[in-house]
Each structure stands twice: as C-alpha cells, then as structure tokens.
N, C-alpha and C positions, 0 to 999 in steps of 0.2 A: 167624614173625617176618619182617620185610621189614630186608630191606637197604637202610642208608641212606650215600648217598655226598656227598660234597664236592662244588662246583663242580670245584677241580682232579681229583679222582679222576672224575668224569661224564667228563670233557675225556679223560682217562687213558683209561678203557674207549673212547673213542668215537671215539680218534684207534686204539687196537690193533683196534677189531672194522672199522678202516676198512686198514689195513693188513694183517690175515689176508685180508681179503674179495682183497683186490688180490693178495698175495704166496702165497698158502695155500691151503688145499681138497685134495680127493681128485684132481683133475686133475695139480697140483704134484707130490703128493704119488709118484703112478704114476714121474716122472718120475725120480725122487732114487733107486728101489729100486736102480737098477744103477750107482749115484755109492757110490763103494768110501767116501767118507766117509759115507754113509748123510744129509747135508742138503746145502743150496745158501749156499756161504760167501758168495754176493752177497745172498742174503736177510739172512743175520747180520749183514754191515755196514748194511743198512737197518736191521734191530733196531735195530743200534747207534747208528745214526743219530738213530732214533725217543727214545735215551736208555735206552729200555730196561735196557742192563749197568748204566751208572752210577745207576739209579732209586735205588740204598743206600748207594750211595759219600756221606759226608761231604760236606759243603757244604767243608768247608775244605780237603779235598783237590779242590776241584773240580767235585764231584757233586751231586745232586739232594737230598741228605739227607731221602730219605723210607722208607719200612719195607715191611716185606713183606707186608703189606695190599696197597698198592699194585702192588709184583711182581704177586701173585699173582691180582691184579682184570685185568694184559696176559695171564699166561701161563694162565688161563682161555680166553680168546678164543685162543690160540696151540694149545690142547686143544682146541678148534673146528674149528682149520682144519687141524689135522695137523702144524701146526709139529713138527718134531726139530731144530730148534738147540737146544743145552743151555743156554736160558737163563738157568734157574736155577742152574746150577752155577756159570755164568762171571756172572753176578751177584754169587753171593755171595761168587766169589773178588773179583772190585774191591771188593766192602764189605771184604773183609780185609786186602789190599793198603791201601787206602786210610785204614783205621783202626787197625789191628795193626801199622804199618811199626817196625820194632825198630832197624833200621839206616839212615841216611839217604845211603845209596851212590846211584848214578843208575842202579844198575841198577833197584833195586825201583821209583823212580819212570817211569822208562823203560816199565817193566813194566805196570803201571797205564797208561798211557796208551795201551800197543798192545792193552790188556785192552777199554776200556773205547770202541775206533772199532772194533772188532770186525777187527783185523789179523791180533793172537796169538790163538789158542785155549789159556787155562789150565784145565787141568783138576784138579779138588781127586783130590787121594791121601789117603782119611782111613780112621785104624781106624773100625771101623763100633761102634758105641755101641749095637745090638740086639743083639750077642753081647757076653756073657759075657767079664771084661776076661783073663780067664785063655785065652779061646782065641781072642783076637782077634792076624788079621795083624798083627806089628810089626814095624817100620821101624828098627835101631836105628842112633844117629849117634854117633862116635867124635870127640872132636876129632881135629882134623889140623891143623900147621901153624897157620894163621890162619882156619881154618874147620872143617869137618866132613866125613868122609868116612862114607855112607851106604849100608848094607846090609839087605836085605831083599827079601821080595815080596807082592804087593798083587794078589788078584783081582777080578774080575767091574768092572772099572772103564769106564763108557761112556765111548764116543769115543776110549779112549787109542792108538790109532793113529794120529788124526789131530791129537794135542795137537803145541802148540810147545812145552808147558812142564807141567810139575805144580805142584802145590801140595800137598806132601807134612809131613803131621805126625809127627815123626821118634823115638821116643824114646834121651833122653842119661840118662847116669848120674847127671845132675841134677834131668833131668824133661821132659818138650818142649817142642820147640821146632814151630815153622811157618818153612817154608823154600820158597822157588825151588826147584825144578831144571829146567833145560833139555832140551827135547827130545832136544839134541845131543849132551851131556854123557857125554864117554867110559862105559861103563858100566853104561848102560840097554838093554836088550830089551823088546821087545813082541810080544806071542803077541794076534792078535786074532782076532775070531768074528763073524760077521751074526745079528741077532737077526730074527726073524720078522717085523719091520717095516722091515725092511729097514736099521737102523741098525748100529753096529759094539758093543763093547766086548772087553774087552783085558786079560791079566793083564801085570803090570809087574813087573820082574825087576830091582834094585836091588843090581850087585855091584861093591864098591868105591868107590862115585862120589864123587867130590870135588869140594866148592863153596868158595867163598870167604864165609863168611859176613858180610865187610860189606859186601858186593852185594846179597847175593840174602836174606838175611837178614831174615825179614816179625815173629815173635815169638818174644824167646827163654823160658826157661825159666817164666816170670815170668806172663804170659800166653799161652803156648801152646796147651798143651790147651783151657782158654778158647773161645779164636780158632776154634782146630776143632771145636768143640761148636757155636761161633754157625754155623760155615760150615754143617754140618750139619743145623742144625735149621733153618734155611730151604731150602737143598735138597730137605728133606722136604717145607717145606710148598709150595714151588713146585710138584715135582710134584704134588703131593695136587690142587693147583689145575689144571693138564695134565687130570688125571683129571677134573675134575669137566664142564671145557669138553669131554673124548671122550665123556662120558656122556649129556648135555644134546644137542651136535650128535646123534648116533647116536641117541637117543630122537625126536628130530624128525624124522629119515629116516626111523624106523617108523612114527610117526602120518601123516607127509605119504604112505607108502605104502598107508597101511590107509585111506585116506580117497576114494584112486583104486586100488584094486586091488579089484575084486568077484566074488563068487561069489553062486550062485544068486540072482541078478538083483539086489544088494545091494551097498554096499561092505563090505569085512569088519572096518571099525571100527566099525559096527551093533553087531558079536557080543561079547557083554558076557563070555567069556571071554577076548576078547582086550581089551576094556576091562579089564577088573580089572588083566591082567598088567600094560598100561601103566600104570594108575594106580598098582601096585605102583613098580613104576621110577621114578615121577614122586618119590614117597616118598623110596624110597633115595638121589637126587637131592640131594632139600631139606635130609635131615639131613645130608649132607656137606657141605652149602655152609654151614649152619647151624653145623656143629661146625667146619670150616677156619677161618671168617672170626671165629670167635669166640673159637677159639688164635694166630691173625695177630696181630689185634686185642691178646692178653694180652701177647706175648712185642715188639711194637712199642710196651707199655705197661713193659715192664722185669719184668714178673710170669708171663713163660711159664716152661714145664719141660720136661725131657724123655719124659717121662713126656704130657703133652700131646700132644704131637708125635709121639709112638711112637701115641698111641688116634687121631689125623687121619691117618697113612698107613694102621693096618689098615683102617680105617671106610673110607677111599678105595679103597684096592688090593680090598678086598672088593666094592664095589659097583660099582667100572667092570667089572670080569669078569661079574658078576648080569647090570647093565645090557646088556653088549655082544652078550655068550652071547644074552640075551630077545631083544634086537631081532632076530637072525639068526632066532630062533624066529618072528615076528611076521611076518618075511618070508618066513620057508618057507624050502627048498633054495637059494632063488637068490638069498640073501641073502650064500652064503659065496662066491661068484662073483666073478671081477675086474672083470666089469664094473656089479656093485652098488657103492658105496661102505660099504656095512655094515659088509663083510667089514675094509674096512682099520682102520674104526676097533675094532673085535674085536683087531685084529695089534698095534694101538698101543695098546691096553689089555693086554695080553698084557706088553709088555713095561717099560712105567711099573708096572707092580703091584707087578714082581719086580724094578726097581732099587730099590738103596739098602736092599733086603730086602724078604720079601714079607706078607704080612696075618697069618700064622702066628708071625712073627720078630718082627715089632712087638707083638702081643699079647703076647707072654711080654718085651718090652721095655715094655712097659707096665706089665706085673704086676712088674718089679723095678726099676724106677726109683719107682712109687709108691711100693714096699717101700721104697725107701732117706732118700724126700723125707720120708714117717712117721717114719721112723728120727730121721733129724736133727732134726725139727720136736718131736719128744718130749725129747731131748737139753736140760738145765738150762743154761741161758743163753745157748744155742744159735738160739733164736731172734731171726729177720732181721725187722727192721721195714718191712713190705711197701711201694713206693711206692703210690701214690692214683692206681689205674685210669683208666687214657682211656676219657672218653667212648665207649660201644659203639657200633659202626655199625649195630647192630641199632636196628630203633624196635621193641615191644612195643604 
C-alpha cells in the first residue's frame, strides 16, 4: 500500500525533513552526548516554533487542531535525524492541557502557553497501561485543604531531571484525576540515569506534595483516566514513528555503504547475501509504517484502542533493534565505531524500544486489552455504535 498525503500534510513532512536536515543528523547528535539534559533546548524552541508541540492542541485553545497522523508524519523525520527532544510527549501533554483543562485558574493556562513556545518542559507521569492494573506504580492524591496532597513513586520516566513540571495521573478515592506539578514543588526528588544514547531518564519520588487544585488542575475525577489513556496512546505512537525514521535512515547508511565499500574487485551490494538481508529490512520497514499509520489514522478517526497501540509499539520496538543490529552486520566491525554513524542510530534504537515498555510488555498488553475489548463487545447491550472511519491515507 502507498501512503497518501494531503497538500497540508506534503507541506508538514517537507517543512520537518527540511528542518532535521538543518537542525539534526549524526554530527548534532555527537555533540548533545555530554549535555547532562541529553538534547539542545534551542533546537526545542525551533520545534516549537515550527508548531510542532501545538500540532494537537485544539483550534480553540489556540492550536493547530490536527491528530497524530500528523505528529507522527514530523517525528518520523525527527527519527531520521536523531532528534531527542521528547516531542511526542510534550505534544501530547498540550493536547491535554489544552483539551482536558478541569479548572480555568491562569495557572493551567499559563501552563499551556510555556508548553507549547517550548520554554517549559512538561513531562507526563503516567501509570503505564502494559502492566497489569494490580501492579502498576500509583500515585495516590488525598484531599488537602483546597487541593491535593500527593504521594507516591513513578519509575523509568524520560527526561525527568530536566522537566519544569509533570503531568501526573494521581489516583483519589474517587477516581483520577490529571494534575500539574511543578518542578519546584516542596516535595519531589529525582534519582536520574544516562541511557546509551546519551539521553537521561529519572525515577520520581512523590512525598507529601501539595497543589492547589484550582491552578494546576487539568481533569478531575470525571475525565481523568481518560485524559491519560489519550496521553498515552499517542506517546506510543509518536515513538513507534522515532522508530520507523531510525530504521529507514540507518538502512540507507547500509545500502549507500555496500554500494562503495568493495571487496574482491566488487562492491559488496553485488553479494545476494547481503541483498536478501537488506531486502529483509526493507520488509520489516514497510510493515511498520503500514501498521503505525494505519492505528494513527483509526484512533484520529475516534475508532482506535489500546490494544492497537500496544501491537504498533511491539511491531516497532521489535524491528528498529532487527533493523539496527543488521545494518551494523552489513557494515562489518566498523560499523559500531564513533566515527560511523550506524553505531548511533543502534544507541537510539536501543533506547526508544524500551521506553514506555519494551516489545515483550506490549505483546502481552496486547493479548489483554484484546482480551478485555472481546469481553465488553460480547456484553448485552454493551455495544458502542462505532463512528464512520476517516478516509484511509492508504491508497490500495
């Protein structure tokens, strides 16, 4: 199947593969390993410049009001060029901020605006929806006062050392809520770690902390968990898209090398075992772009699930590792080298696979979220009258 795009979306891809080319690449990329925040916060406000953050944010909060199709057609090309700004994450906190607001204080609006020029870095705090609801990290929020005071702890979370704020789903003895917390916010501890690409992530330590919930206040009881499921589930698929632009670049560096690297008097793209391997890669490639853009597509049509969304990260996380692992093969020893580029996008596949959980967690989050969507869908009177699909971006 071919991918079929919009005039605006053509415009979208053409203005990000023109901004990676400028901002991005393996050269940039050397440059960031020894930046204790692991990216370049002047890049992020070009992101943000570019619209990028607000691509989901509501038209009537000010935003682009378009879906994660779109996201995930820039942050492709951002998996090209080695971007690590998390910009799927702090996307899909503005689409939350901007759609989810529970409280209309000037904090949350404040908030959103430093969100979305790339000033603040918010970073979501969410229980993870591939484990098991019995042994997932919880957050719990007590009232206090005129807000909530918040206790708990939250692992393996990117960037949270260099966040200004969370975006933490809390649960009350009501049910959750989605809340602000501030960086600064008496309270909080950060234990952080460098991951093999040189980026950070952070367990967060939640003791006591008190908010004023008609500030910071984004969804209460009502829509909360909600809210975090939406944040979620494009977080996933943003990366899933990372993934597919590491795969795609780092396959072109092995065919551009095997077409001028030769042995006995040849280049050794001639050697049909090393054709097959590529054209395997090519493969694993296509069905990831095939199956992401065709979960994008459902859940921008009101018709995705989670269960969708858990089978695009393993199919992802599974096959940037295949792909990265092969190219290094295709290059020989001197492809894990610093001064090949192979090697790095290997290090950024290494570490997209296993946020947000890795290929293993997602399959078995796929076999129980199907398990559950059967469930409900067999239920008498239980069934939901589907909306009427958007147009696919596929042509057949």
């Amino acid at each position: 199947m071919e991918l079929v795009l919009n005039d605006d979306q053509k415009l979208l891809k053409e203005s990000a593969e023109k901004l990676v080319e400028r901002y991005g690449g393996p050269d940039a990329h050397r440059k960031l390993r020894d930046v204790e925040s692991g990216f370049d916060k002047g890049r992020l406000k070009t992101i943000a410049e570019a619209g990028w953050l607000s691509l989901m944010v509501p038209e009537k909060a000010d935003g682009l009001g378009l879906g994660i199709t779109d996201l995930a057609l820039a942050l492709e090309q951002a998996g090209r060029g080695l971007v690590t700004e998390p910009v799927a994450a702090l996307a899909a906190s503005a689409r939350a901020v901007g759609t989810g607001r529970a409280a209309t204080g000037a904090g949350t609006e404040q908030a959103l605006n430093s969100l979305v020029s790339g000033k603040n870095i918010l970073i979501p705090v969410l229980q993870d929806p591939t484990v098991p609801a019995a042994k997932r990290e919880r957050i719990f929020a007590e009232h206090y006062h005129y807000g909530y005071q918040l206790t708990g702890t939250r692992t393996g979370i990117p960037f949270a050392e260099v966040a200004d704020g969370f975006l933490v789903d809390a649960n009350t003895s009501d049910g959750t809520i989605l809340i602000i917390v501030p960086r600064d916010t008496f309270g909080i501890t950060v234990d952080a770690s460098r991951t093999v690409d040189g980026t950070a992530h952070g367990t967060i330590d939640f003791a006591e902390v008190t908010l004023m919930a008609d500030e910071l206040l984004i969804a209460g009881v009502k829509q909360g968990e909600k809210l975090a499921a939406d944040i979620y589930i494009r977080i996933m698929l943003g990366v899933s898209a990372e993934m597919l632009g590491v795969m795609e670049q780092a396959l072109d560096l092995a065919v551009g090398y095997m077409q001028t690297r030769e042995q006995f008097g040849r280049p050794i793209g001639s050697f049909q075992a090393l054709q097959h391997r590529a054209v395997n890669d090519h493969i694993q490639i296509e069905l990831v772009r095939s199956l992401l853009y065709q979960v994008c597509n459902a859940v921008d049509g009101g018709h995705g699930s989670r269960a969708m969304v858990a089978a695009v990260k393993a199919r992802a996380s599974e096959a940037v590792l295949s792909v990265t692992k092969s190219v290094i093969q295709m290059h020989g020893a001197i492809g894990f080298t610093d001064e090949y580029d192979a090697g790095l996008y290997l290090r950024r596949a290494m570490t997209l696979a296993s946020q947000y959980g890795n290929a293993s967690e997602h399959r078995e989050s796929f076999v129980r979220h199907s398990r559950l969507d059967a469930e409900k869908a067999a239920e008498p009177g239980k069934r939901r009258k589907r909306k009427k699909p958007k147009k696919s971006i596929f042509a057949t």
